[in-house]
N, C-alpha and C positions, 0 to 999 in steps of 0.2 A: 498690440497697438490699441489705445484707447478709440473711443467712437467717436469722441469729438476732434483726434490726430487723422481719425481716416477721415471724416468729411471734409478737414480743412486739406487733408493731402489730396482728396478730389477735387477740390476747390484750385486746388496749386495745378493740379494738371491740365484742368480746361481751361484755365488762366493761361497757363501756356500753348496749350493748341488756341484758342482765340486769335489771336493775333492782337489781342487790346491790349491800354496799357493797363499797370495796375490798376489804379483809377477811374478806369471807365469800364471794366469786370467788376469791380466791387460796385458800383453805382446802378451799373446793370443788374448783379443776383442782389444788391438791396446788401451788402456785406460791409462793415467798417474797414476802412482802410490802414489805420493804425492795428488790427486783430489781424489783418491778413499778414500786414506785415513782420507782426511776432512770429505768427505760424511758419511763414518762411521762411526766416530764422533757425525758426526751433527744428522744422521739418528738413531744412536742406543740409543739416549737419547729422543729423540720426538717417536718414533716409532717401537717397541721389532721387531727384526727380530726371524726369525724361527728358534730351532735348529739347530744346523750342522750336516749334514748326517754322520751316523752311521757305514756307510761300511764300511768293511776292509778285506783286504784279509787276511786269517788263513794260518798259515805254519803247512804243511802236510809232515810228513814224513815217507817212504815208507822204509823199513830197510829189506824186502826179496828181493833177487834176483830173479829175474822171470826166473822160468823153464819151461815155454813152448814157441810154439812159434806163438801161437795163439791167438787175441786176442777180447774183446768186446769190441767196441767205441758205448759211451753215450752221445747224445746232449743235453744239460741242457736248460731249457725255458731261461734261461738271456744269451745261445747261446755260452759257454763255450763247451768247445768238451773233453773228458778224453779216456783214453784207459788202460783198465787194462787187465792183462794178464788172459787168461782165466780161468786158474787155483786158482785164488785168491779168500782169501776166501772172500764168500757173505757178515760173516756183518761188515767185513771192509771196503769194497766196498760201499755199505749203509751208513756208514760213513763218509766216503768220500766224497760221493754225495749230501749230507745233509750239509756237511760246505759249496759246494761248490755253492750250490743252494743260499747261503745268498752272494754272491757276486756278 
């Protein structure tokens, strides 16, 4: 594989794990938008790219008004921070933290 097929095939991968669109990956690494679009062309018939990443954020919605005015804050390992009011119940909460854990 030529050097300039592998940077553009690296280019195509983090395009795809990104979650942006074309357009705003090439805008971001400063890359032509029309060059990316040959590449992936030219690249996705000689050589399968991976999947595209699966993430997405879930809409959550919270429909009690909180009556207290205390609260617990939880740091999630992918470094998202939540705060529920203390009073709420457990396994909503668990629930919560479990959609949020896939983001």
């Amino acid at each position: 594989m030529s050097t300039k097929a592998a940077v553009w095939r690296s280019h195509l991968i983090a395009w795809r794990n990104s979650g942006l669109s074309q357009a705003a990956y090439c805008h971001q690494q400063g890359l032509s938008l029309p060059c990316f679009g040959y590449w992936r062309g030219k690249l996705r018939e000689s050589l399968p790219l991976p999947p595209p990443s699966t993430k997405a954020l879930l809409p959550i919605v919270v429909s009690e008004a909180a009556t207290s005015d205390k609260y617990i804050e939880v740091e999630l390992p992918n470094g998202l921070q939540v705060r529920f009011p203390s009073d709420m119940d457990e396994t909503r909460c668990v629930s919560i933290i479990r959609a949020l854990r896939e983001c």
